[in-house]
N, C-alpha and C positions, 0 to 999 in steps of 0.2 A: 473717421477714416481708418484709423490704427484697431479698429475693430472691426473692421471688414477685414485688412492684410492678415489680424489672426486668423477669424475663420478659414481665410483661403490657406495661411500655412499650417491650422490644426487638421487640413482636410487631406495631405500632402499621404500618408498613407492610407491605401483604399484594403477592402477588406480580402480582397487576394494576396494583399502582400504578409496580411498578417495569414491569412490561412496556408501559405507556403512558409513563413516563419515557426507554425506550430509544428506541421506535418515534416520539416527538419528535426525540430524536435525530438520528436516521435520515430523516427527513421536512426538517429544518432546515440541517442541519450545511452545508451548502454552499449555502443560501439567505442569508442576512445577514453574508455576509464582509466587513468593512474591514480596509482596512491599520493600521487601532490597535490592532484588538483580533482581528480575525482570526473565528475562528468562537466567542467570547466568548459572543455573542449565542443563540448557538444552543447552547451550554452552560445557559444562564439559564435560557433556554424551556424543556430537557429535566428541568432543575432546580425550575420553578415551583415546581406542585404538593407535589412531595415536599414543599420548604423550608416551603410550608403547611401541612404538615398534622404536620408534625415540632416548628414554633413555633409552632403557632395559641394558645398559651398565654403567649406569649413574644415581643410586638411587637417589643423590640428587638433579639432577637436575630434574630428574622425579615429586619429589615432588614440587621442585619451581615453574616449569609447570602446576602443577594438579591448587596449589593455586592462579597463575597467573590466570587461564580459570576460577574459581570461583569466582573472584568479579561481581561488579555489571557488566549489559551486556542488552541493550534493543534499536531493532532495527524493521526492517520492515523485515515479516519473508523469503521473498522470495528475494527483491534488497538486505536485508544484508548477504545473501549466501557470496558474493562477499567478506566478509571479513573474512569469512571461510577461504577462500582460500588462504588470502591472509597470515592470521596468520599462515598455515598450511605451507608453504613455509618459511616465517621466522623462524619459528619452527626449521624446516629441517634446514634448511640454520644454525642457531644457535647451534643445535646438531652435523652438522659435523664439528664445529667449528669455523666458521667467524664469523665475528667481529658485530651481531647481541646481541644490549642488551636487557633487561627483557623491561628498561622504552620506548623504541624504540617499540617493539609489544605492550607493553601497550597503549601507546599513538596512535598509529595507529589505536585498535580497538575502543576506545574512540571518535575521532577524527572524524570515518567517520561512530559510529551507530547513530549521530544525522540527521546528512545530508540524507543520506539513507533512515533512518523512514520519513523524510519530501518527499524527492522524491517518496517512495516505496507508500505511503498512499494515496498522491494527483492520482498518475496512476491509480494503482490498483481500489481504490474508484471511482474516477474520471472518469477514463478510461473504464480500463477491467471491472468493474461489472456493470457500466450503459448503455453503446451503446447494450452489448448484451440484457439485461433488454426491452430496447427500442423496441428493433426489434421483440424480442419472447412474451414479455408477452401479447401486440394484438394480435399473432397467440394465445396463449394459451386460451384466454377470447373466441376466436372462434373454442373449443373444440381438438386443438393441443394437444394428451399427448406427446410426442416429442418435444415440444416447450415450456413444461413448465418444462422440463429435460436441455435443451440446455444452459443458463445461468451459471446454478451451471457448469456443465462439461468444456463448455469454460474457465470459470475461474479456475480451475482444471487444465486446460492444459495448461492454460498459466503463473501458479503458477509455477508449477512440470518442469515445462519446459526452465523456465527465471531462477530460482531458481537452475539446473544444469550445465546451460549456465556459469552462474552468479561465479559459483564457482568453474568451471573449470580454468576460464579467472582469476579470482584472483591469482589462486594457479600458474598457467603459468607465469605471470606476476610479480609476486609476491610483493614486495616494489616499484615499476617500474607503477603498477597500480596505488598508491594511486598520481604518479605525473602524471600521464596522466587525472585522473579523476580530480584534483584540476587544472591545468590548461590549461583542452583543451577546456572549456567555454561546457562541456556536460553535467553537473549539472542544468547551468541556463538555454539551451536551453528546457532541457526536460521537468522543473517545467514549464518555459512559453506553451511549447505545454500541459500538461497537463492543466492548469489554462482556455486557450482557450478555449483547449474542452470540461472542465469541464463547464464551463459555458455556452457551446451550448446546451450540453445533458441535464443540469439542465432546458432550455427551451424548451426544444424538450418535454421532461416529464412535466414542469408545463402545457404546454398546451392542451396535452396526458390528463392528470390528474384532475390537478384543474378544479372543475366544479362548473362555479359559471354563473347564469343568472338573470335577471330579471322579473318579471311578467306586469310590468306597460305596459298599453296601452294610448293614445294619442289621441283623433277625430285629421280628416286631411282631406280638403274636401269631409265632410258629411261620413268616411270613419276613423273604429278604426284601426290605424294603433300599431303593435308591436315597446315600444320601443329597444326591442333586436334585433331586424331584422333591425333599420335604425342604433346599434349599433354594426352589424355583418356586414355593408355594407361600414361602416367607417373604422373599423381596425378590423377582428373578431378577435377570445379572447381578449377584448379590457379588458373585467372585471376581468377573471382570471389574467391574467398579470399584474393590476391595485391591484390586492391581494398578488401575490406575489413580486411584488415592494413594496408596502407595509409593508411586514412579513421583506423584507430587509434591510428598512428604518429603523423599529422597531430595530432591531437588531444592526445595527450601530451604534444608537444614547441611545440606552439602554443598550445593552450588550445581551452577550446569556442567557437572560432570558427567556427560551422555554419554561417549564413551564404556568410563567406566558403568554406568547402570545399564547399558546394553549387554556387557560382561557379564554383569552378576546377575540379570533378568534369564540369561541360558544355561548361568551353571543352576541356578537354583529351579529351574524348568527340567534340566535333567536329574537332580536330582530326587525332586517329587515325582517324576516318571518312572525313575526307578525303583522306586519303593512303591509303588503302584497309589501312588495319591491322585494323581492326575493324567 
């Protein structure tokens, strides 16, 4: 008999409640940021509802809920869906009474918005906004209006779409997730594949992009030869590449001092202009 009353109060929220709990989310997450609590705020909001209708029997615990989802909270806004989900389910699971404590969801939502923002940032960045970037913005330079539409929307549907995925699979899995995620090795696979390919796309675009050449010419049997053309015959982009290793170099052994090496990238651009190197 106590096994029927569960299923009836695991069944308490239906799958509307949670897809207007996400699409709060999604509507919020970068609207009420402070530096105390970060997007805390917009955790709560995505939270109300549920926490209503999980306590409506249960004032005080309704309140320990509200102030549990209002601490600090700051994640990647689409991979940490996932932990929507997963508190959402603890939640439930906690309200119909098993043996779920406050420091147990706290520590789980803790625990995995660092990892997350790391994963969600290097992809999305990495990933989703550059290879599309790559492929449209030469259609768009070549009068494409479609093509300079395509970028923004791809990432749109891969936000809205990972981001449902994301929070379905929490709340299904619920506590069950967060040991599948810490030890199926799918944390480190997917930082190494984004790291990869972040690093291709970054040379696919410096080379796209960085436009750096020479003016100097050479006699070469009675004959002025280009030295960019016996420099494009060696490795072409030999020089943008030679810049952007460079800007690298700079940056390891200096620090992210951007700034400063955006300075010194134009004094030293005028000054190879003016000597007629470049």
């Amino acid at each position: 008999m106590s096994e029927v009353k569960n299923e009836v109060k695991s069944s308490v929220l239906t799958k509307l409640d949670l897809l207007k709990a996400w699409f709060k989310w999604c509507l919020a997450v970068e609207v009420p940021v402070s530096f105390d609590r970060m997007q805390a705020l917009a955790f709560g909001y995505s939270m109300n509802k549920i926490l209503r209708k999980l306590y409506k029997d249960n004032p005080d615990g309704l309140q320990d809920a509200m102030r549990r989802h209002h601490s600090m909270f700051n994640t990647n806004c689409d991979w940490g869906s996932i932990i929507h989900g997963i508190t959402i389910s603890l939640e439930e699971q906690k309200a119909n009474g098993e043996d779920v404590s406050p420091d147990v969801i706290q520590s789980l939502k803790l625990g995995l918005m660092g990892p997350l923002a790391g994963i969600g940032d290097s992809v999305d960045q990495g990933i989703v906004a550059t290879i599309p970037l790559a492929i449209f913005v030469p259609m768009a330079l070549e009068g494409s209006v479609l093509a300079a539409f395509m970028p923004g929307l791809i990432y749109l549907a891969w936000s809205y779409g990972w981001s449902w995925f994301l929070f379905q699979k929490g709340y299904k899995m619920g506590r069950n997730a967060v040991i599948e995620i810490l030890h199926s090795g799918t944390i480190k696979k997917v930082i190494d594949i984004a790291s990869i390919v972040g690093l291709f796309m970054i040379g696919c675009l410096s080379a796209s992009y960085v436009k750096v050449s020479t003016i100097i010419q050479y006699e070469s049997n009675s004959q002025m030869v280009a030295l960019q053309d016996t420099l494009d015959g060696i490795l072409p982009k030999l020089l943008p590449f030679c810049v952007v290793m460079g800007m690298y170099l700079y940056i390891t052994k200096r620090g992210p001092k951007y700034l400063r090496l955006i300075c010194y990238t134009m004094v030293i651009a005028i000054v190879l202009t003016f000597f007629g190197i470049i």
